[in-house]
C-alpha positions in Angstrom: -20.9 88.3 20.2 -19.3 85.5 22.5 -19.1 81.9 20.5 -21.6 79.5 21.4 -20.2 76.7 18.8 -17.3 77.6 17.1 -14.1 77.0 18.1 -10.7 77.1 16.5 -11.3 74.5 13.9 -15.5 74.8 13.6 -18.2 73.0 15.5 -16.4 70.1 17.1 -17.7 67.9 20.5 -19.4 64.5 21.5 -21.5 63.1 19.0 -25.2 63.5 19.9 -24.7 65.9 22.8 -24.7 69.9 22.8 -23.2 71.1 20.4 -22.6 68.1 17.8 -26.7 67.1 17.6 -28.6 66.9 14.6 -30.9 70.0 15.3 -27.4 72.2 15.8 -26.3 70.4 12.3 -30.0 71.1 11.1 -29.1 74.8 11.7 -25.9 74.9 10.2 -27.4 74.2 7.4 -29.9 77.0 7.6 -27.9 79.4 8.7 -24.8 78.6 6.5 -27.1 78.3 3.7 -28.8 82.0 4.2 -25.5 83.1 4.5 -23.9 81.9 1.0 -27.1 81.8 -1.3 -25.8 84.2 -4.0 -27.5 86.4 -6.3 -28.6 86.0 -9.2 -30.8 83.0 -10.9 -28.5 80.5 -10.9 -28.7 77.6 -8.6 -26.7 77.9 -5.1 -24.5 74.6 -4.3 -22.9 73.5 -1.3 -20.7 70.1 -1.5 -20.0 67.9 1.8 -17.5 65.9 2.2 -16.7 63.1 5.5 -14.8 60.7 7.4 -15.6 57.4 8.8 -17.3 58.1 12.0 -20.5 56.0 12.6 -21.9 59.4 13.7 -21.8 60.8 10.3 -24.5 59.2 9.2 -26.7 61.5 11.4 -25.1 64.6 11.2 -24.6 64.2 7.0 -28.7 63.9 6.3 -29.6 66.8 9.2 -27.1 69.3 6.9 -28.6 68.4 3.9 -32.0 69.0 4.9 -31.0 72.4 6.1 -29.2 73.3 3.0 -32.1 72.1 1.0 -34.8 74.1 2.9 -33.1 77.2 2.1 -32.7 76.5 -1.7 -29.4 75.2 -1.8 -28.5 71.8 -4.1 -26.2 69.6 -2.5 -23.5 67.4 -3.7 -22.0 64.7 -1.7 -19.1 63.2 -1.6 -18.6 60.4 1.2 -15.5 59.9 2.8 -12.6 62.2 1.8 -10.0 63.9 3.2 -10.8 67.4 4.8 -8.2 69.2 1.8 -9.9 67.2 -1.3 -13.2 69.2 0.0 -11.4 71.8 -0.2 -10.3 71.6 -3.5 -13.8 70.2 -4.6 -15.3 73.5 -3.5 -13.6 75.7 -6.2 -13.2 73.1 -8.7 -17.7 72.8 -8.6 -17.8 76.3 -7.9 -19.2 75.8 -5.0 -21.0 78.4 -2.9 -19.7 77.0 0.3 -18.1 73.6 1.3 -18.5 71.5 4.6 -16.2 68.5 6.2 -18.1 66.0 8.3 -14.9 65.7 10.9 -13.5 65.4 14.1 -9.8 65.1 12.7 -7.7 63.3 15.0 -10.3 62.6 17.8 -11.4 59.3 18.7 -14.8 58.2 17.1 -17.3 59.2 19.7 -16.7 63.1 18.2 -17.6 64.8 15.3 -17.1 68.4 14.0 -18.4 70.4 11.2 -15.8 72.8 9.0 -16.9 74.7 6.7 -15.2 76.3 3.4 -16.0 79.5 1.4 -16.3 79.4 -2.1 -12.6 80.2 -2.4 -11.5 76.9 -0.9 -10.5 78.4 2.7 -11.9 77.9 5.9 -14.7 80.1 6.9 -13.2 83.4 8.8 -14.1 84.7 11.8 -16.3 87.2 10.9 -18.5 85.0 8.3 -18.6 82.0 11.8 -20.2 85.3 14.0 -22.4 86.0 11.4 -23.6 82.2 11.2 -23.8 81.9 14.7 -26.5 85.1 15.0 -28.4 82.9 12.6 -28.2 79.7 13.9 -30.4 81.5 16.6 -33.4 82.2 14.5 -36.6 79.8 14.4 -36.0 77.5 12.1 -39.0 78.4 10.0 -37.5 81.4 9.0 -37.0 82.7 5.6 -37.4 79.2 4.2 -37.4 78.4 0.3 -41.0 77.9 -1.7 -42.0 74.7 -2.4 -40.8 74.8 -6.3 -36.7 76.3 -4.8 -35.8 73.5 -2.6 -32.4 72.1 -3.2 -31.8 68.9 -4.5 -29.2 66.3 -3.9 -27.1 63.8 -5.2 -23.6 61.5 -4.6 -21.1 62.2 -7.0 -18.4 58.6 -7.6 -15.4 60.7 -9.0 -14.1 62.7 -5.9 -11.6 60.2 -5.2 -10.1 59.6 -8.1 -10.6 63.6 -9.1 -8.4 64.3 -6.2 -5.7 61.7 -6.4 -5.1 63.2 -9.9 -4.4 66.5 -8.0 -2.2 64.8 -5.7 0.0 63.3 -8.2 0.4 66.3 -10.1 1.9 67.8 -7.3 4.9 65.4 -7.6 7.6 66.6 -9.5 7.0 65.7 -13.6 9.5 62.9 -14.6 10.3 61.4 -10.7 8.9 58.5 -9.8 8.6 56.2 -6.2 9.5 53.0 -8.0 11.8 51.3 -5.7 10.8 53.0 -2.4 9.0 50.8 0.3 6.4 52.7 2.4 4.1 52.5 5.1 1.1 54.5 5.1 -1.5 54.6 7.5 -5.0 56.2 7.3 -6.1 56.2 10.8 -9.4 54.0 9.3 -10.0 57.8 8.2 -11.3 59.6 5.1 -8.1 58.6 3.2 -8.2 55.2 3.5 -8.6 54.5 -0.6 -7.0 57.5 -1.5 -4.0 57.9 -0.2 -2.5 54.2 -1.0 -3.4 54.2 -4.1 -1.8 57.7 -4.9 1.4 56.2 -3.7 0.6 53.2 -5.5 0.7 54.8 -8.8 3.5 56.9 -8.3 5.6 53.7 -8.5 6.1 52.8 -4.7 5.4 49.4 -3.3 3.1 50.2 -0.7 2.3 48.4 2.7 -1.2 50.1 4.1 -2.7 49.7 7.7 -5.4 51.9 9.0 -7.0 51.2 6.2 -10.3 49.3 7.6 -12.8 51.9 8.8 -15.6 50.1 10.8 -17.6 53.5 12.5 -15.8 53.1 15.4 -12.0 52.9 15.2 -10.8 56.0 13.1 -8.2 57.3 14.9 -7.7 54.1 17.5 -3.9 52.9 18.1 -3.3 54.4 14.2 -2.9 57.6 12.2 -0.2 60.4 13.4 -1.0 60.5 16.9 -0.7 57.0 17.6 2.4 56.2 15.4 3.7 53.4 17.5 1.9 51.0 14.8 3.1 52.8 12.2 6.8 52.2 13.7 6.5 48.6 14.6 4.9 48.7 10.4 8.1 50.6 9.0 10.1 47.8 11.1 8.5 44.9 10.2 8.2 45.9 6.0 11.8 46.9 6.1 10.0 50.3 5.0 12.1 53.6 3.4 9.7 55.4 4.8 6.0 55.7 6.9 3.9 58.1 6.5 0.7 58.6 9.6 -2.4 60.6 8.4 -5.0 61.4 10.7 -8.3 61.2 10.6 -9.2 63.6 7.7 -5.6 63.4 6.5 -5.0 67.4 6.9 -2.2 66.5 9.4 0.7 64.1 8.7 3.8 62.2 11.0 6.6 60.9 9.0 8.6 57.8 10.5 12.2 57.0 9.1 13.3 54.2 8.7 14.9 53.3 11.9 11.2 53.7 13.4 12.0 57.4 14.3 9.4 59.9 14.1 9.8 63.5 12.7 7.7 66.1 13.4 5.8 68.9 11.4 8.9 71.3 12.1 11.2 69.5 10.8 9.3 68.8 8.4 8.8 72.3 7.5 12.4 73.0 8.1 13.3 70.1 5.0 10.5 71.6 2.7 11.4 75.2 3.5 15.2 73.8 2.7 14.3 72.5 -0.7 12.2 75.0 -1.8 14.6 77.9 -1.6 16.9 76.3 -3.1 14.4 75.7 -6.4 14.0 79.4 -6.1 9.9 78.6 -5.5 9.4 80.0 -2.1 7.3 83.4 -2.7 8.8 85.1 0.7 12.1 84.2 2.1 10.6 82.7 4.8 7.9 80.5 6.3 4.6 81.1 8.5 4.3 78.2 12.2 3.0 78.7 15.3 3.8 79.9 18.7 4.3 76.0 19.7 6.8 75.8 17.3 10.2 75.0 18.1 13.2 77.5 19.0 15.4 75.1 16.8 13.1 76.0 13.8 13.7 79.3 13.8 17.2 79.2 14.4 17.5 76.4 11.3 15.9 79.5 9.6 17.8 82.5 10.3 20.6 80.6 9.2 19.6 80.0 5.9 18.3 83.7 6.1 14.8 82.8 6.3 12.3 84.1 8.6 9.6 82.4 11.1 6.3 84.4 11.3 4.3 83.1 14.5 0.8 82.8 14.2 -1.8 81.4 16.8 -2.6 77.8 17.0 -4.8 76.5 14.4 -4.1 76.1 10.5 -7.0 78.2 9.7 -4.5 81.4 11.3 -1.5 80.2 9.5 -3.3 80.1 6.3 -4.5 83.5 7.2 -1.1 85.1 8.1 0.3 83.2 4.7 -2.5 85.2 2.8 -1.5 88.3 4.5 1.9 88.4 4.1 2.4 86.3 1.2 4.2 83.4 2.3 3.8 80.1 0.5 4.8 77.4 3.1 3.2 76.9 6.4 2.3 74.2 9.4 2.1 73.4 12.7 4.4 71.3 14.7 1.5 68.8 15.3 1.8 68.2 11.6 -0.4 70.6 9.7 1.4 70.8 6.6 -0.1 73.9 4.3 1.8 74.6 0.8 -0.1 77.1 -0.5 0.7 76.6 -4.3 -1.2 73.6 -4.1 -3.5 73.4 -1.1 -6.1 76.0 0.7 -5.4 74.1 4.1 -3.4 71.6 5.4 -3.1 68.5 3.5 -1.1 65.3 5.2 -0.8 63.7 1.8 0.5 67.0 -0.4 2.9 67.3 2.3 4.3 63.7 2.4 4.9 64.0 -1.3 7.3 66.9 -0.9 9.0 64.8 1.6 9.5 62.0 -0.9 10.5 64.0 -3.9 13.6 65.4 -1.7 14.3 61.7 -0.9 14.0 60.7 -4.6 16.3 63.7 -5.6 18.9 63.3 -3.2 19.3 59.5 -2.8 19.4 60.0 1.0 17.6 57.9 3.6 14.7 59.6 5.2 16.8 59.8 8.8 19.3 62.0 7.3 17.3 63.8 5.0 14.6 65.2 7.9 16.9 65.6 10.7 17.2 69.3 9.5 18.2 71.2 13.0 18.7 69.8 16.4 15.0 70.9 18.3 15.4 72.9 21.7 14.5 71.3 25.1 10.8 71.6 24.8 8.1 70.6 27.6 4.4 70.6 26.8 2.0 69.3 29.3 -1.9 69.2 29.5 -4.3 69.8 31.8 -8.2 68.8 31.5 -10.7 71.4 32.8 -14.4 72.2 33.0 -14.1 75.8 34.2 -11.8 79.0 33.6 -8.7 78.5 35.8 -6.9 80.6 33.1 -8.6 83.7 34.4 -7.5 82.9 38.5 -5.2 86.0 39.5 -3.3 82.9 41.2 -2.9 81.5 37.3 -2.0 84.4 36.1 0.6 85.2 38.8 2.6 81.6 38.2 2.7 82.2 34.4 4.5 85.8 35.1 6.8 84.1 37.6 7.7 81.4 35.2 8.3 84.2 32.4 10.4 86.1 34.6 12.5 82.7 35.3 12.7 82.1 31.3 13.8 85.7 30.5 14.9 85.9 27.3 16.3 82.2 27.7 13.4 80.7 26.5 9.6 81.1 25.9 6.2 80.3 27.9 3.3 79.5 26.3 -0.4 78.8 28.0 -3.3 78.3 26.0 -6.9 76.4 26.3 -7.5 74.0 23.5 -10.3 75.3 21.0 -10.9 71.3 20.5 -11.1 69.7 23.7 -11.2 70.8 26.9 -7.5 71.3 27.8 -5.3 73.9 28.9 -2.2 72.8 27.0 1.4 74.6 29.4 4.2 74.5 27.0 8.1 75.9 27.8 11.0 75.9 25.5 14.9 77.1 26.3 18.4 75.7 26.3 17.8 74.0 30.1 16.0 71.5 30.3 15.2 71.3 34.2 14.3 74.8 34.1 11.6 74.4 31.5 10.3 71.6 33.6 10.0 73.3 36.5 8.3 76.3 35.1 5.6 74.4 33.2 5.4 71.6 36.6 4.7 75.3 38.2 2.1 76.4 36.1 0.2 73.2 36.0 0.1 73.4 39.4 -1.4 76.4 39.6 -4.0 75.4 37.1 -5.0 72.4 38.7 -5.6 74.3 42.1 -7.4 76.6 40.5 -10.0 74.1 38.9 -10.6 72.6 42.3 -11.3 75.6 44.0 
C-alpha cells in the first residue's frame, strides 16, 4: 500500500491544507484509536503532547474528538518537547502517544507523530495499517454512547520530565559556575529546558523563550544559530546550547561562537562513554549523511559506525536491532538509548556538559573530536519525481564512478519537505563540488521538463 500521509517522521505539511487539516487529524484519531484500543475492560488512554504553533489549537481538539469517539480517554499535556511525550507514554501506561509538531519548520506547518505504548515511534508496519483505516467512513465502528473517552489537562508534565532530565546528569556534578545560553526556538521547551539548567547550578541566559503562535522556529533554535552565537558572545557564555522546535534535535555553540554539529557531538559522547565502560556495543548507530571523519574518529578508538537511513525513527530502529546504545544524526538528533526512546536535544546537551564539568576543558577543545571530511550538501525544491528521470539517474552513476572509493554520493528526497537533498563527501574538495553541481543540474532539468 503506497503512503498517502506518512512520511519519515509522521504526518507533517501546511497547516490547514491536504494533509495537515482537521478532518485528516479527525481520522488519525479514529484510526489510531481502533488500532491501539486493547483488550480487556480496562480503559484505553492515549496522552498528546505539543509545541507552540498557532495551528495546534485546531489540530489538538480534531484528535481528541477522534480518540474519544472510539473509546479512548485522553490526557493532555500542552506544550512539551517531542521526547517528554515519549517518556509520558510509558510512565501513564499509555496505549499510544501523539506529538502535535512540525519540529524545526517554520510556524505555518504542523505534523502529527505518534508513539506506541513502549515509548517509540510508531513503525512502519503499524503507520500502513493506520493509513488503510484512515480510509474508512468515519462512522465506522464508533463507541456507544456510555464508552466515549474522556479528557482532561494534566499541570505536572513539565516538572515530571525535568526531574528525568536531571537525573540523567551525573550524581554529585553540578553546573554551578558555567554560563550558558540556551535557546528554545519559542518551542515546546521554552519553560523546561531553562529551568533544568537552572537547577543544575548554571547561570543561565535564555532567548527563544517567547512563543507567540507564530515565531517558533524564526531566526532561533538549531537551525538558525546565528542568534544563539551573537547570545554566547554577548553573555561571555561557556557554552550555547540551540533546541529546535520540539527540542528532539540540539546545536551546541562554544564559546568562541563556533558551532559543533551532531557528529561531533556523537563522536565526544561515544568518547566518554567507552571510556566509563557504559556503551552496550563498541560502537555507535548515524546516518548515511554522516561524516567520513566520524567514522574514521571511530575506527580509531576501535569503534564501529552502523549507517542507517535518514530519520531518527531508523536509527532508533537499527539501535534496537543490533543493540547499540548511542545514536544521532548529523542534523543534531541526539538518541541515548539508556535514557531516551527518541532523540532528545536536552538529554544530549547534558552529556555534553558533564564531560566539560569532568574535564575542566572549554567546550572548543572538548567537541572538536576529529577533523570532518570535505563535505557538500545541496538542495533542490521539487513538485514532481525527477529522481526517477533515466537522465537523473545517469548523472548520479557518473558522479559515483568519479568518487570511486574516494568518497561517497548520496541523493535522497526529503520525507519532510519537498526537497531532493545531493550530498558528496571525499578528501577533494573541488571534486565533490563538481559532482553534486552535476547532479543538481540534472535534477533541476529534469523538473522542468
Amino acid at each position: 500500500m503506497e503512503r498517502v500521509h506518512f512520511g519519515t517522521d509522521g504526518i507533517r505539511g501546511t497547516a490547514n491544507a491536504f494533509p495537515m487539516t482537521p478532518e485528516v487529524a479527525l481520522r488519525v484519531g479514529l484510526a489510531a484509536g481502533k488500532r491501539f484500543r486493547a483488550g480487556g475492560d480496562r480503559r484505553h488512554l492515549v496522552v498528546i503532547g505539543k509545541d507552540t504553533r498557532l495551528s495546534g489549537y485546531m489540530i489538538e481538539p480534531a484528535l481528541v474528538a477522534g480518540f474519544t469517539a472510539v473509546g479512548m480517554d485522553v490526557v493532555l499535556f500542552g506544550p512539551l518537547p517531542t521526547p517528554a511525550v515519549a517518556m509520558m507514554t510509558r510512565s501513564l501506561r499509555a496505549d499510544l502517544g501523539v506529538m502535535i509538531s512540525a519540529s524545526h519548520n517554520k510556524y505555518h506547518d504542523n505534523g502529527i507523530k505518534l508513539f506506541g505504548p513502549d515509548g517509540y515511534k510508531m513503525s512502519d508496519a503499524d503507520e500502513l495499517e493506520i493509513e488503510k483505516l484512515m480510509g474508512a467512513p468515519l462512522d465506522a465502528d464508533l463507541a456507544a454512547p456510555n464508552a466515549l473517552g474522556r479528557t482532561k489537562r494534566i499541570d505536572d508534565a513539565q516538572s515530571r520530565y525535568i526531574e528525568i532530565v536531571k537525573a540523567t546528569f551525573p550524581r554529585g556534578l553540578r553546573l554551578s559556575g558555567l554560563r550558558i545560553v540556551i535557546d528554545a526556538a519559542n518551542g515546546a521547551a521554552y519553560k523546561v529546558a531553562p529551568t533544568a539548567l537552572y537547577e543544575l547550578g548554571a547561570e543561565v541566559f535564555p532567548i527563544g523563550d517567547d512563543p507567540n503562535g507564530f515565531n517558533i522556529n524564526e531566526d532561533v533554535g538549531s537551525t538558525a544559530p546565528q542568534a544563539l552565537k551573537e547570545a554566547v558572545l554577548r553573555y561571555r557564555a561557556d557554552i550555547g546550547i540551540g533546541l529546535d522546535g520540539d527540542a528532539d534535535r540540539v546545536v551546541i555553540i562554544d564559546e568562541h561562537g563556533a558551532a559543533v554539529d551532531g557528529d561531533q557531538l556523537m563522536g565526544l559522547i561515544a568518547s566518554e562513554w567507552k571510556q566509563a565502560g557504559a556503551l552496550t556495543k563498541p560502537g555507535i548507530v548515524a546516518t548515511i549523511m554522516s561524516n567520513l571523519g566520524l567514522e574514521r574518529h571511530l575506527k580509531k578508538m576501535s569503534l564501529s559506525l552502523e549507517r542507517a537511513q535518514v530519520g531518527d525513527r531508523y536509527v532508533v530502529e537499527a539501535m534496537r536491532a543490533k543493540g547499540y546504545n548511542v545514536g544521532g544524526e548529523q542534523s543534531g538528533h541526539i538518541v541515548l538509548a539508556d535514557y531516551s526512546t527518541t532523540g532528545d536535544g536536552l538529554i544530549a546537551a547534558l552529556q555534553v556538559l558533564a564531560a566539560v564539568v569532568q574535564k575542566g576543558r572549554p567546550v572548543s577543545e572538548l567537541c572538536h573530536v576529529f577533523e570532518p571530511a570535505p563535505q557538500v550538501m545541496e538542495n533542490v525544491r521539487v513538485r514532481g519525481k525527477p529522481l526517477e528521470a533515466e537522465s537523473v539517474r545517469d548523472a548520479i552513476k557518473a558522479a559515483e564512478k568519479r568518487l570511486g572509493n574516494r568518497g561517497r554520493l548520496v541523493v535522497r528526497k526529503s520525507g519532510t519537505e519537498p526537497l531532493v537533498r545531493v550530498m558528496a563527501e571525499g578528501d577533494e574538495e573541488d571534486v565533490i563540488r563538481d559532482v553534486v553541481g552535476q547532479v543538481i543540474e540534472a535534477v533541476k532539468k529534469a523538473e522542468a521538463a
